[in-house]
TORKOL-4160 file (C-alpha; in steps of 0.2 Angstrom, whole numbers, padded with zeros to 4 digits, m for minus):
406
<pt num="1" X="0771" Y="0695" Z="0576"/>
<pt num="2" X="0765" Y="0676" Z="0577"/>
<pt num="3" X="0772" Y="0660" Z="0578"/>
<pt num="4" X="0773" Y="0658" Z="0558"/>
<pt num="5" X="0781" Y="0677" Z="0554"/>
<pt num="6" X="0792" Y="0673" Z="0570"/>
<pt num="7" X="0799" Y="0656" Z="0561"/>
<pt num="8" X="0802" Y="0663" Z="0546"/>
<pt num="9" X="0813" Y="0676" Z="0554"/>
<pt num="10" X="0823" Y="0663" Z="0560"/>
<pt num="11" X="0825" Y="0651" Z="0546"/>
<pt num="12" X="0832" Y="0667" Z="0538"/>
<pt num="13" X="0848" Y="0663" Z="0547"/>
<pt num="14" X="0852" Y="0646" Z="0541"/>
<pt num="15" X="0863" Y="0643" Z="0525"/>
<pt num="16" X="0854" Y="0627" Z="0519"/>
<pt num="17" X="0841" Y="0613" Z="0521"/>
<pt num="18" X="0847" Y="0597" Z="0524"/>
<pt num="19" X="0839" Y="0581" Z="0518"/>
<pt num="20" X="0826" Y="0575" Z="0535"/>
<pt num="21" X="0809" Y="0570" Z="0538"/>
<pt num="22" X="0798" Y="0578" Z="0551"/>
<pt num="23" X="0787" Y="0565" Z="0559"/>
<pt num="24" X="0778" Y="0573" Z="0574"/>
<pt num="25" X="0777" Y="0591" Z="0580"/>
<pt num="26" X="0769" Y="0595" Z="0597"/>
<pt num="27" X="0760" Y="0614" Z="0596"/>
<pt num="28" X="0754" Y="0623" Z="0613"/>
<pt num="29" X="0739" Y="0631" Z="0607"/>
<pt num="30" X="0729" Y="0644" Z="0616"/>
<pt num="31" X="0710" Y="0644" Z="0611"/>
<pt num="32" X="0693" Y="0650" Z="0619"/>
<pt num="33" X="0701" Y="0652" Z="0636"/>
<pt num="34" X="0712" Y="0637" Z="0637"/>
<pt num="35" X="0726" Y="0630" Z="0632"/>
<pt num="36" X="0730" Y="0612" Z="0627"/>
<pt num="37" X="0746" Y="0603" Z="0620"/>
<pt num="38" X="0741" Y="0596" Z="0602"/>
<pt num="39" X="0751" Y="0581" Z="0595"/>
<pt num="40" X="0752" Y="0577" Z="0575"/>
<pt num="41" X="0760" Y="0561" Z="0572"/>
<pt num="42" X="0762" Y="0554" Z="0556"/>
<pt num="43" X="0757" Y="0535" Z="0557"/>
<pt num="44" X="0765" Y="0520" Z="0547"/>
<pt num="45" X="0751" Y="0520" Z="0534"/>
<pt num="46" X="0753" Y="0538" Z="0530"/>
<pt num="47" X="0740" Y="0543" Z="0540"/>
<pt num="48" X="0739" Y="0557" Z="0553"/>
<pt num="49" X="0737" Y="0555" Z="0572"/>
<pt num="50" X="0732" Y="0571" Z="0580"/>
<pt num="51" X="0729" Y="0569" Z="0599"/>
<pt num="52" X="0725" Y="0585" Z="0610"/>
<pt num="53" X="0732" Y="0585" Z="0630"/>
<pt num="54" X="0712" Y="0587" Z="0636"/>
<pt num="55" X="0709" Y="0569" Z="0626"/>
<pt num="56" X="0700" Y="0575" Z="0610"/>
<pt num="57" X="0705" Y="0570" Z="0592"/>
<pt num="58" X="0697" Y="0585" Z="0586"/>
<pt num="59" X="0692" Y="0601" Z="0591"/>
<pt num="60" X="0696" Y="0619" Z="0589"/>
<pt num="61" X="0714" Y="0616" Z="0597"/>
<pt num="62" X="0719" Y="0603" Z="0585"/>
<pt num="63" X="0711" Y="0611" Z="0570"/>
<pt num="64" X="0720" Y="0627" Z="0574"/>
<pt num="65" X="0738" Y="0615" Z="0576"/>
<pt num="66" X="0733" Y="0608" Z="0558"/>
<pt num="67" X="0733" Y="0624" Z="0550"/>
<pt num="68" X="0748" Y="0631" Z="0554"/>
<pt num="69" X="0756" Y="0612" Z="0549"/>
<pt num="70" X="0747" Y="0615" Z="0531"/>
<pt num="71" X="0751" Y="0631" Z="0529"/>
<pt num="72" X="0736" Y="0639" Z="0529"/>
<pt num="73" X="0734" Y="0647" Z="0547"/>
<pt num="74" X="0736" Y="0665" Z="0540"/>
<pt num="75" X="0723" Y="0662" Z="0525"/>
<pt num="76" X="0711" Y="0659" Z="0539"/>
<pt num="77" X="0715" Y="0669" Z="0551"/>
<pt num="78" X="0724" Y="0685" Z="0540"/>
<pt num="79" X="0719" Y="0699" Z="0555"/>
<pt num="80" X="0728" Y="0687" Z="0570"/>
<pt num="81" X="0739" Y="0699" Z="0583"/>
<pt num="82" X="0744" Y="0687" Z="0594"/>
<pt num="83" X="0755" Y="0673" Z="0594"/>
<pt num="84" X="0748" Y="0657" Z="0594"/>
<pt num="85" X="0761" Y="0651" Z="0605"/>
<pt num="86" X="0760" Y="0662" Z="0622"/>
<pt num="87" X="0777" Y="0664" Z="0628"/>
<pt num="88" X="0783" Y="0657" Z="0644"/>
<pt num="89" X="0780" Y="0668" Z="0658"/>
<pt num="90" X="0799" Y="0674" Z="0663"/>
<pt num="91" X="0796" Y="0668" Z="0683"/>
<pt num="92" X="0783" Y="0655" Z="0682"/>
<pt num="93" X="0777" Y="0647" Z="0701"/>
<pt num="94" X="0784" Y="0632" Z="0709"/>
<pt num="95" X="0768" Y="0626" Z="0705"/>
<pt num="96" X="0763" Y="0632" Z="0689"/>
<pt num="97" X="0779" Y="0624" Z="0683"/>
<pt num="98" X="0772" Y="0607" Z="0692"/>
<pt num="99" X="0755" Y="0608" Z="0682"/>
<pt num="100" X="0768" Y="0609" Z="0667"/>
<pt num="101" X="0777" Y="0594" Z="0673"/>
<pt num="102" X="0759" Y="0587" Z="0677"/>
<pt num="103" X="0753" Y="0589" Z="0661"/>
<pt num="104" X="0766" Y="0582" Z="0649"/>
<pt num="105" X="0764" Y="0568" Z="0659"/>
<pt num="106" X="0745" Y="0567" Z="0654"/>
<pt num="107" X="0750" Y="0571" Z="0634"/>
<pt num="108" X="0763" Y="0560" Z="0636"/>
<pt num="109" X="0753" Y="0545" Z="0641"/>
<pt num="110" X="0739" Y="0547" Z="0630"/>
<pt num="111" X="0750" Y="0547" Z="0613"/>
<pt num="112" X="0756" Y="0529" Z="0618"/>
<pt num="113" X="0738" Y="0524" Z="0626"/>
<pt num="114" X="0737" Y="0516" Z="0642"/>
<pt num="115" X="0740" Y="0498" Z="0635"/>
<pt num="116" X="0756" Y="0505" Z="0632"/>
<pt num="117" X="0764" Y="0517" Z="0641"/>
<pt num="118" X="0773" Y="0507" Z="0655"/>
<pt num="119" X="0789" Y="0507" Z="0654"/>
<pt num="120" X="0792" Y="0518" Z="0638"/>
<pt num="121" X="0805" Y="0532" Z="0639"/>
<pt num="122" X="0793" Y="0546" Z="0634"/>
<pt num="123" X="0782" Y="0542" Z="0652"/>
<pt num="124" X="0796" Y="0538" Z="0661"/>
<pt num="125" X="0803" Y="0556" Z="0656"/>
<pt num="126" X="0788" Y="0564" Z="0662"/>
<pt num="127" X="0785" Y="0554" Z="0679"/>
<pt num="128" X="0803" Y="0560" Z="0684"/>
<pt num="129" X="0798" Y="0578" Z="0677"/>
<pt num="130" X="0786" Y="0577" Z="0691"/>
<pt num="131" X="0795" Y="0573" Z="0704"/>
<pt num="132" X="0808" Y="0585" Z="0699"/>
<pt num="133" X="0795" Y="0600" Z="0699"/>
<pt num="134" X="0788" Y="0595" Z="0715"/>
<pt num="135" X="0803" Y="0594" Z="0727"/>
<pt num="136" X="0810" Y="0581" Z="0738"/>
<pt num="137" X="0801" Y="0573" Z="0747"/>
<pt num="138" X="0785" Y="0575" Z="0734"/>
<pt num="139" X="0768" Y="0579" Z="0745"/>
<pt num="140" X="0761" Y="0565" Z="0752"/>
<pt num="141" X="0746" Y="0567" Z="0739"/>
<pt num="142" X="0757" Y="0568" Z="0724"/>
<pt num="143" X="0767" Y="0554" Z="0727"/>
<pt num="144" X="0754" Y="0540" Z="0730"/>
<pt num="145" X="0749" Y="0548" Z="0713"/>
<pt num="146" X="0761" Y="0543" Z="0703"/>
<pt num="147" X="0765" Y="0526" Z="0716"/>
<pt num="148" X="0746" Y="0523" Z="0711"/>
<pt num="149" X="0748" Y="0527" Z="0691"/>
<pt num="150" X="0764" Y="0515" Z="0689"/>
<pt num="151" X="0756" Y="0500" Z="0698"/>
<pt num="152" X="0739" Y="0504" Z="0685"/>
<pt num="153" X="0750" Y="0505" Z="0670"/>
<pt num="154" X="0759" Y="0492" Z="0672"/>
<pt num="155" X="0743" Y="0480" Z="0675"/>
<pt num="156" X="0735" Y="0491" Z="0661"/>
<pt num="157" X="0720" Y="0493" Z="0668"/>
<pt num="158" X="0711" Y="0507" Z="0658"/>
<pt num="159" X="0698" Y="0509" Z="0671"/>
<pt num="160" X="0708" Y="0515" Z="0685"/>
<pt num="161" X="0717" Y="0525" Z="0673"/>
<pt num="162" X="0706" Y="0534" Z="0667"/>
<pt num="163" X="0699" Y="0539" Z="0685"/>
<pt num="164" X="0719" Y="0543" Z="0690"/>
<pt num="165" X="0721" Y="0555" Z="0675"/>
<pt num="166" X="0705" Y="0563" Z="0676"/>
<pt num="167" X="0710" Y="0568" Z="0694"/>
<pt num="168" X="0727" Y="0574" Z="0688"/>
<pt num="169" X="0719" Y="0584" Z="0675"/>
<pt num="170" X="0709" Y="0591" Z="0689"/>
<pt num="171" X="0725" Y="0598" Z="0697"/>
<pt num="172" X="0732" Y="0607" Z="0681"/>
<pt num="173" X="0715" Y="0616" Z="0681"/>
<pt num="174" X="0716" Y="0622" Z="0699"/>
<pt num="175" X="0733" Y="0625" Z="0698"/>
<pt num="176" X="0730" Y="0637" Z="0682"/>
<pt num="177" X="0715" Y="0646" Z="0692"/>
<pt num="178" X="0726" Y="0649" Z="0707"/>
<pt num="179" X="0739" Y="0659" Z="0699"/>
<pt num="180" X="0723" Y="0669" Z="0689"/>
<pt num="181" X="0714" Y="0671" Z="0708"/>
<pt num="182" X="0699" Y="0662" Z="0702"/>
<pt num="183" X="0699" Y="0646" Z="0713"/>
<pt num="184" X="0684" Y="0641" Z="0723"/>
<pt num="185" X="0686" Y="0635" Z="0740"/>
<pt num="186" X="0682" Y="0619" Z="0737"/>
<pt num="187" X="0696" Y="0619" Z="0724"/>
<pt num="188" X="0709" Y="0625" Z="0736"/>
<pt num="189" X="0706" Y="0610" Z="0747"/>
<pt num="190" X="0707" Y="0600" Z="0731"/>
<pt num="191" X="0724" Y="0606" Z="0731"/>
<pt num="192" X="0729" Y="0606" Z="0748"/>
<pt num="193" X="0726" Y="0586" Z="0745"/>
<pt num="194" X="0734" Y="0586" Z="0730"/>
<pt num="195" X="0751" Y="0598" Z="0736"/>
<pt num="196" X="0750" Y="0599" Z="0756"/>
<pt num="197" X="0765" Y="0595" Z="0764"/>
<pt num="198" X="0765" Y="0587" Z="0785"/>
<pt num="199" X="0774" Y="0606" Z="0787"/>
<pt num="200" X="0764" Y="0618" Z="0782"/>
<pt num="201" X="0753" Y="0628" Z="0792"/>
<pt num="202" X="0742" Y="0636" Z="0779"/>
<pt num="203" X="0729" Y="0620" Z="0776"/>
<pt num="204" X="0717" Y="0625" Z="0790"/>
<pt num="205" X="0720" Y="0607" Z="0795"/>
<pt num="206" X="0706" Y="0600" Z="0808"/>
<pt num="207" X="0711" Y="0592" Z="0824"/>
<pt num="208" X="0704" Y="0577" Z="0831"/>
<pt num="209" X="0704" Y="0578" Z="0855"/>
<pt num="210" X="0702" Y="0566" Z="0866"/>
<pt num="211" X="0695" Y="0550" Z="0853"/>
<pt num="212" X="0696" Y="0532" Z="0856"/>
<pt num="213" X="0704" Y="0523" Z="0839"/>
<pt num="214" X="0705" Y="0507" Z="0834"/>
<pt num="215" X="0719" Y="0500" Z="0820"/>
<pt num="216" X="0707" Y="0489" Z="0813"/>
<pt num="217" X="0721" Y="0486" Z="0799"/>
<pt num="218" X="0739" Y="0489" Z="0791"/>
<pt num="219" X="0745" Y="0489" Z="0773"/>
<pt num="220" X="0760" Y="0492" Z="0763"/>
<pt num="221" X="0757" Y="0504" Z="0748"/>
<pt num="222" X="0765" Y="0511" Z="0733"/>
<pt num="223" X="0774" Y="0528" Z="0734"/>
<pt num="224" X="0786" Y="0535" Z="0722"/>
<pt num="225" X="0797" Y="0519" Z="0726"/>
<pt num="226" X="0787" Y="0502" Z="0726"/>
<pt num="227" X="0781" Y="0497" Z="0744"/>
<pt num="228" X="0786" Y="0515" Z="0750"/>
<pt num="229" X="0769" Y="0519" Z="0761"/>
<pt num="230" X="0763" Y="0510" Z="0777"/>
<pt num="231" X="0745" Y="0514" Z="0781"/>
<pt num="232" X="0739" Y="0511" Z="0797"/>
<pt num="233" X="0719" Y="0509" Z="0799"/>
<pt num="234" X="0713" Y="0519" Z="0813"/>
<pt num="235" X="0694" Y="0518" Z="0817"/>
<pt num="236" X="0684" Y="0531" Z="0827"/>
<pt num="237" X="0674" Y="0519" Z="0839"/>
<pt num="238" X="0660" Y="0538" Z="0840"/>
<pt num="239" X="0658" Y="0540" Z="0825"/>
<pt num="240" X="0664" Y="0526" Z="0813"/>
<pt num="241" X="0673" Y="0535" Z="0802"/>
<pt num="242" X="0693" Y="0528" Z="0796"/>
<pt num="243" X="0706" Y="0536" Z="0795"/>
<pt num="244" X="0723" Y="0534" Z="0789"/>
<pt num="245" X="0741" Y="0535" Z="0797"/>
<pt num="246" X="0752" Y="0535" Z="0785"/>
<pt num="247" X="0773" Y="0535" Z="0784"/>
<pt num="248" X="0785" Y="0533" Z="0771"/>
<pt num="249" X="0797" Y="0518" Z="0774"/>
<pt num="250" X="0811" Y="0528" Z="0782"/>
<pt num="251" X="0800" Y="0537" Z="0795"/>
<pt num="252" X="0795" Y="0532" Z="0812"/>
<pt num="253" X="0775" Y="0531" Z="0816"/>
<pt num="254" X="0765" Y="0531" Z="0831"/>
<pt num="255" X="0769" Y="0514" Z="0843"/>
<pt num="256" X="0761" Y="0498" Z="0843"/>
<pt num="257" X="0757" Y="0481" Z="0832"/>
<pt num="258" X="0740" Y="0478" Z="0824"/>
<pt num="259" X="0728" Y="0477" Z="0830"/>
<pt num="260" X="0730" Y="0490" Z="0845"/>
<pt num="261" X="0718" Y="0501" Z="0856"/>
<pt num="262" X="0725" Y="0523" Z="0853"/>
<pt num="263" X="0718" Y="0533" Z="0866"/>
<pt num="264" X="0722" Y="0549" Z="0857"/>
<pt num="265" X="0725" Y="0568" Z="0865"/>
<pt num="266" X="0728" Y="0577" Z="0852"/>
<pt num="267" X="0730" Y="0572" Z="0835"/>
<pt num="268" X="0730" Y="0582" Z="0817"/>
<pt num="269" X="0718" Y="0578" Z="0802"/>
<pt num="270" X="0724" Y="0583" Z="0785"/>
<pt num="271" X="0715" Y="0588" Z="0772"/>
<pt num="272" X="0709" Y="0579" Z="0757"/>
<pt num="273" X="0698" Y="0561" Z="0752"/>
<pt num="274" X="0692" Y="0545" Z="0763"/>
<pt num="275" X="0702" Y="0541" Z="0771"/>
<pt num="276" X="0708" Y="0555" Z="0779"/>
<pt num="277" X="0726" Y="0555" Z="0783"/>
<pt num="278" X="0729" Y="0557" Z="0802"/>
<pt num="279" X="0743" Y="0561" Z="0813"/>
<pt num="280" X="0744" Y="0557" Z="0831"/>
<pt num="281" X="0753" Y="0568" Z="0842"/>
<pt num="282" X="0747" Y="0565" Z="0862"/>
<pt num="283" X="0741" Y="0547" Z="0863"/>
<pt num="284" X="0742" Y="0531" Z="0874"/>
<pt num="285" X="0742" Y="0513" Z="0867"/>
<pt num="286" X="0734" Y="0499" Z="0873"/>
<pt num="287" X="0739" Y="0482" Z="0866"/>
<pt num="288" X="0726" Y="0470" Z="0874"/>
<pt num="289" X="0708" Y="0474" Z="0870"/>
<pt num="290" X="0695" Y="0468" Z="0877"/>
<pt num="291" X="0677" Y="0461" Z="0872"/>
<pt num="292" X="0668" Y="0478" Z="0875"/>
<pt num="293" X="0679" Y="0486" Z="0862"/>
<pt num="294" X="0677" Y="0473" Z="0850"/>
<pt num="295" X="0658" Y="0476" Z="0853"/>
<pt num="296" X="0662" Y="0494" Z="0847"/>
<pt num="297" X="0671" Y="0489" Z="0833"/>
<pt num="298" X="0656" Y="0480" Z="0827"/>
<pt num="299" X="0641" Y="0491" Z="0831"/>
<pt num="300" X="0649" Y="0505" Z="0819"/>
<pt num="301" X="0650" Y="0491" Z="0806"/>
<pt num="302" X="0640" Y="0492" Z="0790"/>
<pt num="303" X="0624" Y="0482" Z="0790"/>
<pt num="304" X="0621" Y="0482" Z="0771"/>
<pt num="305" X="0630" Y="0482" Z="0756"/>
<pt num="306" X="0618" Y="0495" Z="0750"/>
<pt num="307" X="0625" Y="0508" Z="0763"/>
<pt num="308" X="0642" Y="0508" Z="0755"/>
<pt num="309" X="0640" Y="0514" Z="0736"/>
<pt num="310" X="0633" Y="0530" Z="0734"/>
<pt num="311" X="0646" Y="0537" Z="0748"/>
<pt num="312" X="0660" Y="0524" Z="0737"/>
<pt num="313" X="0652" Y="0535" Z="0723"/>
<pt num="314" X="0655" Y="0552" Z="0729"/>
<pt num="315" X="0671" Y="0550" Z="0737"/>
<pt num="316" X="0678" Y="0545" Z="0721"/>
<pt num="317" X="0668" Y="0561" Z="0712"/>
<pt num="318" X="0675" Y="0572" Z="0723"/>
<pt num="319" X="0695" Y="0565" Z="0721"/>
<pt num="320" X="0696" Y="0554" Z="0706"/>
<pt num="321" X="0715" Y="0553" Z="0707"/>
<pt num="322" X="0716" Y="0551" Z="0725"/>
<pt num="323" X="0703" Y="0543" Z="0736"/>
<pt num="324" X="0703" Y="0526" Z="0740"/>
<pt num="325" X="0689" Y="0523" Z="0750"/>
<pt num="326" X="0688" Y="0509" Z="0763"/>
<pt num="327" X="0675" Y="0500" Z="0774"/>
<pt num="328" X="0671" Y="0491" Z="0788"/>
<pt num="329" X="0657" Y="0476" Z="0784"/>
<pt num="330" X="0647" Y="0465" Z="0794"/>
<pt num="331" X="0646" Y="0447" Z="0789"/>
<pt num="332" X="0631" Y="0436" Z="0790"/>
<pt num="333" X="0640" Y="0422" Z="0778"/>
<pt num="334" X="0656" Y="0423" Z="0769"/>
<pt num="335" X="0657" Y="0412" Z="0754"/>
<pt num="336" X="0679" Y="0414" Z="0745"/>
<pt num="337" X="0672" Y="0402" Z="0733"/>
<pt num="338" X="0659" Y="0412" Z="0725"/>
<pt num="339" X="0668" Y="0427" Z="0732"/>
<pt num="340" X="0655" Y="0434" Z="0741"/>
<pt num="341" X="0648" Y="0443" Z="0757"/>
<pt num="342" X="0633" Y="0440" Z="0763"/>
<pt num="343" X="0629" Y="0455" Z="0775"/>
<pt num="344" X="0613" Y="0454" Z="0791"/>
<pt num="345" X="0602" Y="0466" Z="0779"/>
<pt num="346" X="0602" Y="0452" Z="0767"/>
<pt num="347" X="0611" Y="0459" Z="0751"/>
<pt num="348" X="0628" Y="0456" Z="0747"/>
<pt num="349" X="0644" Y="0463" Z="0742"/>
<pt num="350" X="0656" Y="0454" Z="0730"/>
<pt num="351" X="0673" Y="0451" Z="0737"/>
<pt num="352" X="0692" Y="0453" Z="0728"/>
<pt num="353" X="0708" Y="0445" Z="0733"/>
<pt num="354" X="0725" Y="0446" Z="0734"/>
<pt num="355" X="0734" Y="0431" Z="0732"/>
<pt num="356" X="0733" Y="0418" Z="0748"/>
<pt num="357" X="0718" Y="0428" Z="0754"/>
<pt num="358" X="0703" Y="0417" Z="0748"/>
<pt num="359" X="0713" Y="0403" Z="0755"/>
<pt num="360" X="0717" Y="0410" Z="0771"/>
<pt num="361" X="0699" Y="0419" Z="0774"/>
<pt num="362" X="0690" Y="0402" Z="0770"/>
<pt num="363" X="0699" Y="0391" Z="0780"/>
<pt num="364" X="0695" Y="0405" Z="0796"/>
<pt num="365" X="0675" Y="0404" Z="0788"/>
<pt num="366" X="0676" Y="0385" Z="0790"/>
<pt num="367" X="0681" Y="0385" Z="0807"/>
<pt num="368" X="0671" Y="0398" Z="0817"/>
<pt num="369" X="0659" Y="0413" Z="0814"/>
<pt num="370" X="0667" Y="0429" Z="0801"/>
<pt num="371" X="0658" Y="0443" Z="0812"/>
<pt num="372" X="0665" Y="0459" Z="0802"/>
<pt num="373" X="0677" Y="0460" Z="0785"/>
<pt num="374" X="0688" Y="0477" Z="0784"/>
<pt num="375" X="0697" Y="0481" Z="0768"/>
<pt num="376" X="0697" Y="0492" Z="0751"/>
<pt num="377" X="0685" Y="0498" Z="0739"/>
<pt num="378" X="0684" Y="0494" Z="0722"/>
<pt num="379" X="0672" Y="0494" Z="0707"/>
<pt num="380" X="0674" Y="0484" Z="0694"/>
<pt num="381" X="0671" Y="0492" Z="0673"/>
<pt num="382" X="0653" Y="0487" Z="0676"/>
<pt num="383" X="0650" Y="0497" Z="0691"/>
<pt num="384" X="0650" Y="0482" Z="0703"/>
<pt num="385" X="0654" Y="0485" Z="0721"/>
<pt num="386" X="0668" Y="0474" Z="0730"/>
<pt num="387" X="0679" Y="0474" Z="0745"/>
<pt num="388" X="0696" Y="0466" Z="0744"/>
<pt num="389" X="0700" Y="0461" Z="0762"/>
<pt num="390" X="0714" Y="0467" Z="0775"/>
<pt num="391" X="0708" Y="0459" Z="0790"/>
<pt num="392" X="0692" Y="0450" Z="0799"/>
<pt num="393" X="0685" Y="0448" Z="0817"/>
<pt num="394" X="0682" Y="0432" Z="0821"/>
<pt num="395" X="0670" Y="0423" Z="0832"/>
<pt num="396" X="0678" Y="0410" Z="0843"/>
<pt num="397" X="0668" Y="0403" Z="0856"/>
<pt num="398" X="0658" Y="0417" Z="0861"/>
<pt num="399" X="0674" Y="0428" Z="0860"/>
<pt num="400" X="0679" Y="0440" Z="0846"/>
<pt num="401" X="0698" Y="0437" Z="0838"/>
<pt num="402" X="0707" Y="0446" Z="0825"/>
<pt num="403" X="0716" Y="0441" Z="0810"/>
<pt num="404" X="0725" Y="0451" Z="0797"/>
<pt num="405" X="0723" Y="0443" Z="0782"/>
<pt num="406" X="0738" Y="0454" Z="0773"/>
């Protein structure tokens, strides 16, 4: 029996049909090994909108969706055994009813458009679909997900959208190939990024002995509520790499202001994208650094601007929906009025700011030596490479200071 002989079954049981006017249907349809979500809307103009869950307005899903709205699914397909419609598995996984969640919530912004979507009830539903399916707390991952997607739909900025849904599209896929045992390694730390909990025992999380760290930075993020993540920049003074201590609002972190000096014991790395969240465990703080750390700090600095993008570009690749890649830069010659970083190789790297930052940052360029910028990634629609700054190390008469810029 399909979906068609199934309807018609039921209709069977109903007296009469009363005067309405069907304007959108939404059809799961199952077709060369996948399945997608197909919605046919029928515009103002009388016109047809039919937009499928994987972003296609056309294709075999929503070719297969418009025949059975016109009536002519069995003409076409008269030998069909199957439903069209797959029924609901009867105990579906926690996470495969997420992937769900996840996905009405892609469907449900691409029917309204990115331009949009904030703030209409349809999103709204789904976002709190999410975080229904995904438990309280939500993983760390998930939740600056969707902290992430709500400050990017309000600006209505398609570019960062696009990467953000991609990456959640990303974890429906993996999700699906899990419960079918067919998930690569390299997918199952996709989802232990994505769904990994501070609890669990089963990510094959890396540990990090005996490091000397330096919070180079500290920042306020989105979560699931607004300003709901404190990141805390730690760098590795070995080997340069930056990691990320991060708490929500209500949860106690490692002691110490910014900037601060973590002579760490033991500490656990968790899986997932730069910057790789960290959590110390055995440490000691020292608040007064002296000039031979600040040395360090500069010597693991990037030299060029060249040096940052093709690892900028593969992070991103790698988590589109999560990675939000930072950097530590030299500076030869900061100019806030061209925006701009002039690094010791010569090149330069455009800079973005938050509001007060120029201001701030070029009345510290104007008054002594900017040694080293730290601060976040971006790229703008062109491609073009920029750092929006968190702090700087200053030189002040022979002597290195340290400001935090926000």
């Amino acid at each position: 029996m399909n979906l068609i002989v199934a309807a018609r079954e039921l209709l069977a049981g109903f007296d009469e049909s009363p005067a309405s006017e069907v304007r959108s249907a939404t059809f799961e349809v199952s077709c060369e090994g996948r399945t997608e979500l197909v919605t046919l809307t029928l515009r103002r103009d009388g016109g047809l909108l039919a937009v499928c869950s994987d972003g296609n307005t056309a294709g075999p899903h929503v070719q297969a969706a418009l025949e059975v709205l016109a009536g002519v699914y069995e003409q076409r397909h008269p030998s069909a055994a199957g439903p069209t419609i797959p029924p609901p598995s009867v105990s579906a996984s926690p996470r495969e009813e997420l992937a769900a969640a996840v996905d009405d919530l892609l469907l449900a912004i691409v029917r309204h458009g990115v331009a949009e979507a904030y703030g209409t009830v349809s999103v709204d539903e789904a976002i709190e679909g999410v975080l229904e399916a995904a438990g309280k707390p939500p993983p760390p991952g998930l939740g600056r997900f969707i902290g992430r997607l709500r400050v990017t739909l309000a600006e209505r900025d398609v570019h960062t959208a696009a990467r953000l849904l991609d990456g959640a599209s990303r974890l429906v896929q993996n999700v699906r190939a899990e419960g079918e045992g067919e998930i690569s390694p390299e997918a199952r730390r996709h989802l232990a990024a994505w769904l990994g909990r501070p609890t669990d025992l089963d990510l094959g999380r890396e540990t990090l002995q005996e490091r000397a760290l330096v919070e180079v930075g500290r920042e306020w993020v989105a979560g699931v509520e607004r300003h709901g993540l404190q990141r805390r920049y730690l760098l590795e003074l070995a080997s340069g790499e930056i990691f990320a201590e991060e708490r929500p609002r209500a949860t106690p972190g490692s002691v110490g202001p910014c900037p601060r000096r973590l002579v760490v014991g033991l500490a656990e790395l968790h899986p997932g994208p730069a910057p790789r969240r960290l959590r110390p465990l055995q440490y000691s703080v020292e608040i007064d650094l002296t000039s031979g750390t600040w040395e360090q700090v500069a010597s693991v600095a990037a030299h060029s601007a060249e040096d940052l993008g093709p690892r900028y570009r593969s992070e991103l690749k790698a988590f589109p929906a999560l990675a939000e890649p930072v950097a530590l830069v030299r500076a030869a010659r900061v100019d806030t009025h061209h925006q701009v970083l002039m690094t010791p190789a010569g090149d330069t790297l455009a800079l973005r700011f938050e509001e007060g930052v120029a201001e701030r940052l070029g009345t510290l360029a104007a008054s002594c030596s900017v040694r080293w910028i730290f601060g976040r990634l971006h790229d703008s629609p062109e491609g073009q490479l920029q750092l929006d700054p968190m702090s700087a190390g200053l030189d002040v008469e022979g002597l290195t200071a340290f400001e935090r810029l926000r």
